[in-house]
N, C-alpha and C positions, 0 to 999 in steps of 0.2 A: 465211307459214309458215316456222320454223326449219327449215334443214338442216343436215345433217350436220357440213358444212362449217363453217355455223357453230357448232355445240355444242363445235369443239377441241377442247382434252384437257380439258373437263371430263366427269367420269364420268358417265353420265344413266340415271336409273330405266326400268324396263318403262311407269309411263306416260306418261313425257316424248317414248316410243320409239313406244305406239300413237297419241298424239295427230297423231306425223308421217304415218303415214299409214291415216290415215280412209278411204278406197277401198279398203283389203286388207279382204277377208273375214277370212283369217288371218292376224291381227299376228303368232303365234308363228311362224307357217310364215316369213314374210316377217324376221324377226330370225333366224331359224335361218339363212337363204339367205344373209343381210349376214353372219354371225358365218362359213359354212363358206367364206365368199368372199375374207374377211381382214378385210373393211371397216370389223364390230367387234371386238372383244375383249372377251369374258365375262369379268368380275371376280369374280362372285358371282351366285349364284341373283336375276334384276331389276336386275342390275346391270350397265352395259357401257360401253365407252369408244371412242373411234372409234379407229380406227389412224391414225398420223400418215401414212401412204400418201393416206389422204380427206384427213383435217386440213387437212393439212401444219404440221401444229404438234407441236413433239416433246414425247411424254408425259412428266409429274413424277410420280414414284413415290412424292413429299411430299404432293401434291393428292390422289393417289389414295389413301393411308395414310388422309387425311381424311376425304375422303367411305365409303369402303369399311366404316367401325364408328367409329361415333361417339355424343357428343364426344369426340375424338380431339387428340393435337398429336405429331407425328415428336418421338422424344427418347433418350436413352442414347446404345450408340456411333452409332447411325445421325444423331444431329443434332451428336456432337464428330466425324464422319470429314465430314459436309457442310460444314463451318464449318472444316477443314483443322488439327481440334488433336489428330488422333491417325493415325497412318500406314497402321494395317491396313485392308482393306475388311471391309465388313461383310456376315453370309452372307443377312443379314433385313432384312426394311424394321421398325421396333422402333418403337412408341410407345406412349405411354401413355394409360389411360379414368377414366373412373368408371364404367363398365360392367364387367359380368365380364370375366375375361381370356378372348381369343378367338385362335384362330390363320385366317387363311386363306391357301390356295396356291392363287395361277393361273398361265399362260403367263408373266406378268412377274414372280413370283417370290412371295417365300415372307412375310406379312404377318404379325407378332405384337402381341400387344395387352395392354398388363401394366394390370392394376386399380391403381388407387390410392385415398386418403381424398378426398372431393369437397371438404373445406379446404385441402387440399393443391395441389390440381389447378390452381389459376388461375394460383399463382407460378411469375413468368419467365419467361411465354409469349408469342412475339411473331408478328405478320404478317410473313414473308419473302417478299419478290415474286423472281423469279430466271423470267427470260424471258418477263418480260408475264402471268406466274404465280405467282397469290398462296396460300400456305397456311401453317395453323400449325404452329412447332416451339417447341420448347424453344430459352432463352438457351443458352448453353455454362454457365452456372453452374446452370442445372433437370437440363440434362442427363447432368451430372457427380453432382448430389445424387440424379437418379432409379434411376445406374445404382448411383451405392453403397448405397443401399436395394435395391435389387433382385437384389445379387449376392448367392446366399446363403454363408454362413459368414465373411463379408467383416466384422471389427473393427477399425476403427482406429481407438487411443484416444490415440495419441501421433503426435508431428509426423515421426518419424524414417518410422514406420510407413505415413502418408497421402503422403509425399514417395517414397518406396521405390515405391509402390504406383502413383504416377502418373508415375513415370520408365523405371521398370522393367517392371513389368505394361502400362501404357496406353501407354509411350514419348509423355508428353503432353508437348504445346506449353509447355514452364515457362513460358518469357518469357508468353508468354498467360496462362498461371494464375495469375502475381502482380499481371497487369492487372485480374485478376475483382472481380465485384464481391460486396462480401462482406455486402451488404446481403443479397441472396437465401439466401445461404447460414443467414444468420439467421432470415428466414422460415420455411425450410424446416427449421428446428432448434425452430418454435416451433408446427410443427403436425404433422411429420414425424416417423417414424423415424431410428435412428442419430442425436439431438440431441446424444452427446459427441465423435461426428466431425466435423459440422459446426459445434460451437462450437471446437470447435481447429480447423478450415479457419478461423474466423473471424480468431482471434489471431492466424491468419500471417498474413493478408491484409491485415488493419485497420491500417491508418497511425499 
């Protein structure tokens, strides 16, 4: 039988939680005792994670963005401030669905969840493993395309203006931004929103 121990920091539903233990009369009683004990951590209504105290494995706030409302993948500034191309921290764990947009807050902080086109959704999204822990985010190039669609009132129809915007505004990584690839950015111009920002991200990138 799975213990706790082993589940790690992956999140586990209410039935992966009564299957453990089959002998409790009250499964809810018996999760309530582990959750006021520290042992889990309620994410959501059936939803819970161990504390790395059981684990001893430290929790991804990537993994849990995942499982938490999905299909999901960490992206905007929360997947350019992981990947070290923009300086500020971020106040939210940010990804994006093909589901409605959802928000949830628990003890580890504050989950938002932006809808997008389900054409849209697949490009530049990668397996990041980071401490024997695998989950999906955004390239740095999805994550830069999702956040300029999602900023509202944000036009940039010229180079001066998209350069201003990611020096100034974002303080991004340049040297990183003329390494990108500007293949995605294509992509994302030919199923996306904002298609004359991203065809001018294109011409400054394209060799």
């Amino acid at each position: 039988m799975t213990t706790l121990t082993e589940i790690g920091n992956t999140p586990v539903d209410f039935a992966v939680l009564r299957s453990m233990f089959p002998s409790h009369k009250s499964v809810n009683n018996k999760i309530s005792e582990l959750e006021k004990s520290g042992v889990l951590i309620r994410l959501k209504k059936g939803m819970y994670v161990v504390s790395p105290k059981e684990s001893g494995k430290l929790l991804s706030l990537e993994l849990i963005a995942n499982h938490l409302y999905g299909p999901s993948y960490v992206s905007m500034e929360s997947a350019l401030r992981y990947f070290g191309l923009i300086p500020e921290r971020v106040y939210a764990n940010l990804s994006m669905t093909v589901k409605h947009s959802r928000e949830f807050n628990n003890q580890l902080g504050r989950f938002i969840y932006t809808q997008c086109q389900k054409e849209y959704f697949p490009i530049g999204i990668r397996q990041e493993i980071h401490a024997e822990t695998a989950f999906l985010i955004a390239t740095p190039e999805k994550a830069l395309c999702d956040l300029i669609i999602h900023t509202p009132n944000l036009n940039l129809r010229f180079k001066k203006e998209i350069l201003t915007y990611l020096e100034e505004f974002l303080r991004f990584d340049m040297d990183a931004f003329y390494q990108m690839d500007y293949r995605i950015f294509e992509q994302c111009a030919e199923v996306g929103k904002k298609k004359v920002t991203f065809k001018k991200i294109v011409k400054i990138l394209k060799p």
